[in-house]
C-alpha positions in Angstrom: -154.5 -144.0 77.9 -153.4 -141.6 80.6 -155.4 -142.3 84.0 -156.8 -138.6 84.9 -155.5 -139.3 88.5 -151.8 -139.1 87.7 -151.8 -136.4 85.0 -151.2 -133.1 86.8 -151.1 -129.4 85.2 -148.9 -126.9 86.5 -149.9 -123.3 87.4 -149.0 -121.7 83.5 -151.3 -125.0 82.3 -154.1 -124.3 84.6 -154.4 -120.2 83.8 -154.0 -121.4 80.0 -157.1 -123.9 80.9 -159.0 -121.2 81.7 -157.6 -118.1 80.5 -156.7 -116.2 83.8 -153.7 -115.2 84.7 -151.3 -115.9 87.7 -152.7 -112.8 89.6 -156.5 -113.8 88.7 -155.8 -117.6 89.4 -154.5 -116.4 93.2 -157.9 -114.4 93.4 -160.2 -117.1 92.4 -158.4 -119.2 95.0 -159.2 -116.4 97.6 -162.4 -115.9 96.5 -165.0 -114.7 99.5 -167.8 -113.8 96.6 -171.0 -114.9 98.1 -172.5 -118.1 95.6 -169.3 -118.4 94.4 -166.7 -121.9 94.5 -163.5 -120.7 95.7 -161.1 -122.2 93.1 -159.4 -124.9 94.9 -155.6 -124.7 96.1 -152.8 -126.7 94.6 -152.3 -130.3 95.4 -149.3 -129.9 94.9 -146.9 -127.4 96.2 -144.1 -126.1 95.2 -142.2 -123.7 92.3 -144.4 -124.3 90.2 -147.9 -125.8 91.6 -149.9 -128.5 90.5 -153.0 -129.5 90.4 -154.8 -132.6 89.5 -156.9 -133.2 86.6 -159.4 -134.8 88.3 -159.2 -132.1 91.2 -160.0 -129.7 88.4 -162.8 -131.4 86.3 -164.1 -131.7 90.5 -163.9 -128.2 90.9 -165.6 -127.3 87.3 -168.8 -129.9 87.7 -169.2 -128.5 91.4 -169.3 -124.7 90.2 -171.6 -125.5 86.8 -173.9 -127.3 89.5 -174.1 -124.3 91.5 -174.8 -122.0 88.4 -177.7 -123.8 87.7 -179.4 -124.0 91.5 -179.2 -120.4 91.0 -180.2 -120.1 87.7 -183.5 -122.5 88.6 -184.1 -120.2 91.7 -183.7 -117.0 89.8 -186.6 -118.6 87.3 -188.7 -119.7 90.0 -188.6 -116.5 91.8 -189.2 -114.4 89.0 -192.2 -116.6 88.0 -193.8 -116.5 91.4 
């Protein structure tokens, strides 16, 4: 079994992950959108970047945390 700390995606891997491209990948990164988890930068620099898995799975528990604090205030406001 691979440990999740060594196994590193490059930048093609991580817009395939989620679908972006190269362009949207370098906006998320940049991202200034109030609520919103700036998409973190590479751990690894270089032609191409890489990121870690782990810094990824990090990144994707943070942001589906903070989609639900909203969603829960959005509910309790609305039900006030």
């Amino acid at each position: 079994m691979v440990n999740n700390q060594s196994t590193v995606l490059t930048t093609d891997q991580v817009c395939t992950r989620y679908g972006w491209s190269a362009t949207t990948l370098w906006r998320k990164q940049r991202s200034k959108e109030p609520g919103a988890l700036a998409f973190p930068l590479p751990d690894f620099e270089g032609n191409p970047n890489k990121w870690l898995i782990s810094t990824l799975e990090a990144w994707e528990k943070e942001n589906r945390q903070l989609k639900r604090d909203r969603q829960e205030a959005l509910i309790k406001h609305t039900a006030a």
